[in-house]
C-alpha positions as CSV (number, residue, x, y, z in Angstrom):
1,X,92.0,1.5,103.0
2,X,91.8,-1.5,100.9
3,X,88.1,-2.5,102.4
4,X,87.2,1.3,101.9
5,X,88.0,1.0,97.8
6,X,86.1,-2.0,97.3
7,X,83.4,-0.3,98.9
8,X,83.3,2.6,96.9
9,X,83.6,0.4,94.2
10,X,80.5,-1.7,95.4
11,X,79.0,0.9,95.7
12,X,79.5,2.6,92.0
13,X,78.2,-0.8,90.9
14,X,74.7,-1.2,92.9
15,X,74.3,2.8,92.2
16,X,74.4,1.7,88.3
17,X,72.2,-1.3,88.9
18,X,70.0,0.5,91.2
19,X,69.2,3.4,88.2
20,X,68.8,0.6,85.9
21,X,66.2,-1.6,88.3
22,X,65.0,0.2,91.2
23,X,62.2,3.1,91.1
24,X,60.3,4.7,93.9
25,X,56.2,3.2,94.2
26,X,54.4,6.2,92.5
27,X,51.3,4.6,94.4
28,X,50.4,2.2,96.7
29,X,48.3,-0.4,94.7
30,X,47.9,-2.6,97.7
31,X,44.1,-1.7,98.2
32,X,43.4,-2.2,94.4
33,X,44.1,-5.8,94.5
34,X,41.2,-6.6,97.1
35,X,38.9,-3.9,95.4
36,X,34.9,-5.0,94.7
37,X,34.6,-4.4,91.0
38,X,31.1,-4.2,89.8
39,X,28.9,-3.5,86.1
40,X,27.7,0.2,86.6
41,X,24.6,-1.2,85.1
42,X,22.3,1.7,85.7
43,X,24.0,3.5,82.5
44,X,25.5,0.8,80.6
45,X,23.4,-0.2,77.7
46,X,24.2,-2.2,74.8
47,X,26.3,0.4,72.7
48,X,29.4,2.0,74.0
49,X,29.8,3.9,77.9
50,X,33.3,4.4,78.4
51,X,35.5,7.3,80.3
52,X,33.8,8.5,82.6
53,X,34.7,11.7,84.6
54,X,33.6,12.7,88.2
55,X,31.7,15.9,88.4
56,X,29.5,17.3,91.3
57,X,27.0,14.6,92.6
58,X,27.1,12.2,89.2
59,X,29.4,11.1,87.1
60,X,29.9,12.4,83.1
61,X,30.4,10.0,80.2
62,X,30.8,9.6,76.8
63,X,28.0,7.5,75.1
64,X,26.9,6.0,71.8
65,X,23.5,5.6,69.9
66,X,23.3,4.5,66.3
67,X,23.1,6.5,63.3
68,X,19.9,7.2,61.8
69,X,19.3,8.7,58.4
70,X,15.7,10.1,57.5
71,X,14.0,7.1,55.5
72,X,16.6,4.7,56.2
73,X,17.4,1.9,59.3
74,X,20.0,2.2,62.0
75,X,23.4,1.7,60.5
76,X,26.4,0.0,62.3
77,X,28.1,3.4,62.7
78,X,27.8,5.3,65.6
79,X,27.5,9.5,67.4
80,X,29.5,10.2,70.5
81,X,27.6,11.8,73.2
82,X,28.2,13.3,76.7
83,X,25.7,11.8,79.1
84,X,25.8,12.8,82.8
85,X,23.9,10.1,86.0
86,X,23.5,11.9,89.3
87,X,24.9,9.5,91.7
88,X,22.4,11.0,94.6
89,X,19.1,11.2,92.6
90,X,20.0,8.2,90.7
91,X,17.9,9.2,88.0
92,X,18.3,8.1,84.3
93,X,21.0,9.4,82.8
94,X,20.6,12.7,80.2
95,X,22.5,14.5,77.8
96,X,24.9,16.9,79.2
97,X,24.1,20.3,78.1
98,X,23.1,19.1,75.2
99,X,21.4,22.6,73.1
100,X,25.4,23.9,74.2
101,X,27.5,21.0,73.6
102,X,26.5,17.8,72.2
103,X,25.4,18.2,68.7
104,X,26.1,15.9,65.4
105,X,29.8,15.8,66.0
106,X,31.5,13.0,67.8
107,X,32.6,13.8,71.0
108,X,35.2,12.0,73.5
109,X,36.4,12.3,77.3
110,X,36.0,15.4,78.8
111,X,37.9,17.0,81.8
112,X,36.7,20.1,83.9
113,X,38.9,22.7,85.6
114,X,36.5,23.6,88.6
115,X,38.6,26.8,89.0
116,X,37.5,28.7,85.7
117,X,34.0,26.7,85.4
118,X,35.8,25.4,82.1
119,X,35.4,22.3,80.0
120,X,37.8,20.6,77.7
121,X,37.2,18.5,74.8
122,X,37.7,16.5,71.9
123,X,35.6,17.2,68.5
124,X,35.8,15.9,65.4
125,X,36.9,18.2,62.0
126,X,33.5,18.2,59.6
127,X,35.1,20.8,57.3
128,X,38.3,19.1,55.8
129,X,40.1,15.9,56.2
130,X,43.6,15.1,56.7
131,X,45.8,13.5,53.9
132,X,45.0,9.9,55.0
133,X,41.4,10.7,53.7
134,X,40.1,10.9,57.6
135,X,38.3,13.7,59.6
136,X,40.8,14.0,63.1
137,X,39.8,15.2,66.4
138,X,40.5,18.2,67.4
139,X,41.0,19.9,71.4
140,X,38.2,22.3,72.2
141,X,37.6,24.4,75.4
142,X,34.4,26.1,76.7
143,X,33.4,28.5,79.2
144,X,30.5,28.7,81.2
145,X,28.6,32.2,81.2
146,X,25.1,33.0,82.0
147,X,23.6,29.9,82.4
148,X,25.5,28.5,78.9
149,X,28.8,26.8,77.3
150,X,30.4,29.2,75.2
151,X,32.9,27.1,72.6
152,X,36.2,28.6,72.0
153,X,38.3,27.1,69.2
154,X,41.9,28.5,70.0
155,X,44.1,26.1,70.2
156,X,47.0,26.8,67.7
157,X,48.1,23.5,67.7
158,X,45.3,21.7,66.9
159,X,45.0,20.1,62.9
160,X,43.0,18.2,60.5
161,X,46.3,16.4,59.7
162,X,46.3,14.6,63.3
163,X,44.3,14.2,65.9
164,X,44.2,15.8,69.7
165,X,42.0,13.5,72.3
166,X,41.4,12.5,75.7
167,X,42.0,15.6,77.3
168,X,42.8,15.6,81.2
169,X,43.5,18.4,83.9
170,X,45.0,18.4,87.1
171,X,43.4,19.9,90.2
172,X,44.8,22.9,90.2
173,X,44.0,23.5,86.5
174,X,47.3,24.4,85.5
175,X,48.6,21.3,83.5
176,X,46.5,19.7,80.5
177,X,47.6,16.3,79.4
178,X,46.0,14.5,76.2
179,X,46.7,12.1,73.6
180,X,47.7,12.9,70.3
181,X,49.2,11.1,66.9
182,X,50.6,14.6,66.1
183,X,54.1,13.8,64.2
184,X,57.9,13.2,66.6
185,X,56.0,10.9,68.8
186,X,57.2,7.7,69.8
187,X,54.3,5.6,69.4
188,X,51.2,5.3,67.4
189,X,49.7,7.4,69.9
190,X,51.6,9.3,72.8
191,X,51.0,11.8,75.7
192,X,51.7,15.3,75.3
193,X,51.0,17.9,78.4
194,X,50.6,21.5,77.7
195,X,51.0,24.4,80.9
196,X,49.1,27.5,81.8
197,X,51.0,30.6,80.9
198,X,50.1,34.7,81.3
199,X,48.7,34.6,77.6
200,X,46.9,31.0,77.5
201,X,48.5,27.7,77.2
202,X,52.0,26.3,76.0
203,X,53.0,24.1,73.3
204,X,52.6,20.8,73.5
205,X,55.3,18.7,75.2
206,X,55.8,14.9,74.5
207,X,55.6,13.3,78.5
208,X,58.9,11.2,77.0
209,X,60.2,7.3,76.2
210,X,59.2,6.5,80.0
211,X,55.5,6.8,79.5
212,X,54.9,6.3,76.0
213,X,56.0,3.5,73.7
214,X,55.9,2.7,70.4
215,X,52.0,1.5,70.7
216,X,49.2,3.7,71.9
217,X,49.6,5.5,74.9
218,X,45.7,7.1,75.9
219,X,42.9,7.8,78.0
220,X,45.0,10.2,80.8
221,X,42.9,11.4,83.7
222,X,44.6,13.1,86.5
223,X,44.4,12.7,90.5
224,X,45.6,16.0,92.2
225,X,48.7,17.7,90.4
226,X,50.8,15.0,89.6
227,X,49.7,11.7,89.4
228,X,48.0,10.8,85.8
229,X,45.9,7.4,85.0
230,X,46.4,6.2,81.8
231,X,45.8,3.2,79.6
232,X,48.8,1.7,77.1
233,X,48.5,-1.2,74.8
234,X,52.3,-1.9,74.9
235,X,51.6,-5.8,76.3
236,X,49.3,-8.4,74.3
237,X,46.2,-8.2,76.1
238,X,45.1,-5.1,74.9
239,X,44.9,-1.1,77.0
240,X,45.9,-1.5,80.3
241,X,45.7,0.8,83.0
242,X,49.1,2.3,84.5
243,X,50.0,5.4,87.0
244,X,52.4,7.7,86.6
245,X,54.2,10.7,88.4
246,X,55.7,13.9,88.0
247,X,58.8,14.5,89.4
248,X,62.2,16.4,88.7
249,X,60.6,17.8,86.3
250,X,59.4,14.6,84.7
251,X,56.6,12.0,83.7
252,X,58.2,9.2,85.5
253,X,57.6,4.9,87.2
254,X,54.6,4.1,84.9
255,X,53.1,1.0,87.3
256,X,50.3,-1.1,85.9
257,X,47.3,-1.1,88.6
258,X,46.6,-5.0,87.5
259,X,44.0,-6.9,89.0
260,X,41.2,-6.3,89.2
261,X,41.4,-3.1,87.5
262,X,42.8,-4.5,84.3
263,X,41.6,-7.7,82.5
264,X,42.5,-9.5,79.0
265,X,40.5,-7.5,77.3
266,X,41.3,-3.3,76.8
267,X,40.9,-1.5,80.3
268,X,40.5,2.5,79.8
269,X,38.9,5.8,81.4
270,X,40.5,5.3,84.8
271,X,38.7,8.0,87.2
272,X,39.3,8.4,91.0
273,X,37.3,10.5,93.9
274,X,38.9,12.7,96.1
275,X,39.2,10.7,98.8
276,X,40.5,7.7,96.5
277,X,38.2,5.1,98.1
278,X,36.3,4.7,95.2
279,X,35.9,5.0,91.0
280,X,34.9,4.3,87.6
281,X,36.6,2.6,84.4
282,X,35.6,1.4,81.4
283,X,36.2,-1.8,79.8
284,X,35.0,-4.4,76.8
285,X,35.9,-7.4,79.4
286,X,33.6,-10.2,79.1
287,X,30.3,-10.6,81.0
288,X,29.5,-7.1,80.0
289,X,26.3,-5.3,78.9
290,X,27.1,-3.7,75.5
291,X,30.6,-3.3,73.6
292,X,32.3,-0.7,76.3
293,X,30.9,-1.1,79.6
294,X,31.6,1.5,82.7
295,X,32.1,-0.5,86.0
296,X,32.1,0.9,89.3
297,X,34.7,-0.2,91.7
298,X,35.2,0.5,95.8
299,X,37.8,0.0,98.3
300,X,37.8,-1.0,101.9
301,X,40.5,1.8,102.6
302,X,41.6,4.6,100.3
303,X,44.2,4.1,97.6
304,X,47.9,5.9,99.5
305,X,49.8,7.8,96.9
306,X,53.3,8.3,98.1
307,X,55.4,11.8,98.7
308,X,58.5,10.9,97.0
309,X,61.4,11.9,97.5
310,X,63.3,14.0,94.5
311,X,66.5,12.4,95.0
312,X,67.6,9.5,92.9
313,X,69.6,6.2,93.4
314,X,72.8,7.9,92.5
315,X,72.3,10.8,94.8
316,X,71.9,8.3,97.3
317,X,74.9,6.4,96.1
318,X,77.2,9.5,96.1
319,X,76.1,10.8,99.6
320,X,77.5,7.3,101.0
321,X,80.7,7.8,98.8
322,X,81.5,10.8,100.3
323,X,80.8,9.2,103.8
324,X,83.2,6.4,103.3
325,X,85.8,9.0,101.7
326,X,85.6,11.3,105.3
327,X,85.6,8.0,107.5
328,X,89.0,7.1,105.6
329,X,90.8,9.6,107.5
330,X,89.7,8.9,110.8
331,X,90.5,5.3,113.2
332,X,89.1,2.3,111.7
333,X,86.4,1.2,114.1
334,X,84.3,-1.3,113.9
335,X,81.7,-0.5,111.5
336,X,77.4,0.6,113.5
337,X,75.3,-1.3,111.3
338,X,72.7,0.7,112.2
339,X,74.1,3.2,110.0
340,X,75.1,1.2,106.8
341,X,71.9,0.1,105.5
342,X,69.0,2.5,103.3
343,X,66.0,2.1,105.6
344,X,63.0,1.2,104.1
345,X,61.0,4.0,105.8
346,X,63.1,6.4,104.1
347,X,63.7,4.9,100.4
348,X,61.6,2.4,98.5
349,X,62.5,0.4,95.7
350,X,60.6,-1.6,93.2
351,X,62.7,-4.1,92.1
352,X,62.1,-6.6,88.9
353,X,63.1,-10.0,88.9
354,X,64.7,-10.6,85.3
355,X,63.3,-14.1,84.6
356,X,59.4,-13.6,85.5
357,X,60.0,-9.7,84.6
358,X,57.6,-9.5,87.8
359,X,58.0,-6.8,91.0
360,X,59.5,-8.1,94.0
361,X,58.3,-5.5,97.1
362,X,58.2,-5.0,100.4
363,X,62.4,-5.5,100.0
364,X,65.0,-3.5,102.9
365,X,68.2,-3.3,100.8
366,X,71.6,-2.7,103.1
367,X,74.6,-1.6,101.9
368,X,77.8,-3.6,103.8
């Protein structure tokens, strides 16, 4: 009775450290880390290319070109564009709808829901400015009908007093995520995801303390349902690129992709193909072409996103409680090691080492 209490006890105490250091892998990053990263030079000029977003046979991204005033020279500042490059006709790149879309605004990512033949946006306000003197960006959706983009502007949310940006959608078109500054954040800038309902879309819902932090938190793109791509500038070396998941009903295990992915420099715009075994980012690393450069980036096998299970540590924990709390009434026997351990097949754990702060994998943990 004695060696079953201590081990009830033990086990309180690794279920409390487990919830406190282990998480489940969102993603497999293994094939990341030998990935060929190359300058998508074919659309990278010596402006800005950043986020781009797979659609059809090309790829669609936002670009710059200087501002030009009639009678005057080209001035430092800069319009924001939607280009599109058809990966197959490799063709130069062209404005994206442009009589429909692009227009003297500035206009950021963009993220398509296939099911709906819908785009969503970012725009900025030319009407009115916010109280900090600033025109914001605003979320903007539009249909396409007979052979056009029709804009709709009905996002109650949306304000010149903050800005809504980035926008991202997951495959089944029923979750939007995006970046906003909107006020009861917990950051600069944080992620907020909004659900399809019967009469549109919900309100905005911050994705909570385990994605964003108190810097900017931006740049979400989504692969399938439930896995977002993002970029955080929570470390020194400016945006990196994470992954995280939803599950129990949460965002959840934000893990940086690292390198080659990310770099010193800011890393943002993650996108994915459907088969995962190859993509796009953007990034102002060194050795590029203009200030934001897109780079290309393929693997020798596809990227393995993991089916987690919902249970947590202390789920786990408790299930062997109550086995050690039945075996107390029967005959001590010597103990099957076969059954006291958590396989690794069946649970993974990422585990951080406290001094380097650094992931320790590939670990079997037993419980004796």
């Amino acid at each position: 009775m004695v060696r079953i209490g201590l081990n009830i006890y033990f086990l309180l105490y690794l279920g409390s450290s487990l919830i406190g250091q282990a998480i489940d892998y969102p993603v497999d990053l293994q094939q990341l880390r030998t990935a060929e990263v190359t300058n998508f030079s074919p659309i990278n000029s010596a402006n800005f290319e950043f986020s781009p977003t797979l659609y059809n046979d090309g790829v669609i991204y936002v670009s710059s070109r200087p501002r030009i005033k009639k009678g005057k020279k080209k001035s430092k500042q800069h319009t924001f564009d939607l280009k599109y490059y058809d990966l197959l006709k490799e063709t130069e790149a062209s404005d994206f709808y442009e009589k429909d879309i692009n227009d003297i605004h500035h206009f950021g990512p963009c993220a398509f829901n296939p099911h709906e033949s819908e785009i969503f946006f970012s725009e900025n306000y030319t009407d009115r400015k916010g109280a900090d003197g600033r025109y914001h960006m605003k979320l903007i959706r539009a249909l396409f009908d007979e052979d056009s983009w029709k804009i709709i502007d009905d996002f109650p949310f949306n304000s010149s007093e903050y800005s809504i940006l980035h926008p991202a959608i997951s495959k089944d078109g029923q979750t939007l995520v995006f970046a906003s500054n909107m006020p009861g954040g917990y950051g600069k800038m944080d992620l907020y995801y909004i659900s399809k309902t019967e009469s549109g879309w919900s309100l905005p819902i911050n994705m909570g303390p385990a994605i964003n932090t108190e810097s900017n938190d931006v740049f979400p793109t989504f692969f399938g349902n439930d896995h977002v791509f993002y970029s955080s500038s929570a470390k020194e070396n400016g945006l990196d690129i994470y992954v995280c998941k939803f599950i129990d009903g949460e965002w959840r295990f934000p893990q940086s992709l690292g390198k080659p992915i990310n770099s010193k420099m800011d890393d943002i715009g993650f996108t994915l193909s459907e088969d995962a075994s190859y993509g796009f980012f953007s990034s102002n690393r060194t050795g590029g072409l203009g200030e934001d450069d897109i780079y290309k980036f393929e693997l020798v096998e596809p990227m393995v996103f993991q089916d987690l299970s919902p249970k947590s540590s202390m789920v786990i924990v408790e299930e062997r409680i109550v086995q050690e709390r039945d075996a107390a009434s029967k005959p001590i026997e010597e103990p099957n090691k076969s059954t006291e351990k958590i396989e690794q097949k069946n649970f993974q754990f990422l585990l951080l080492d406290k001094e380097s702060k650094s992931t320790i994998s590939d670990v079997e943990i037993s419980l004796t």
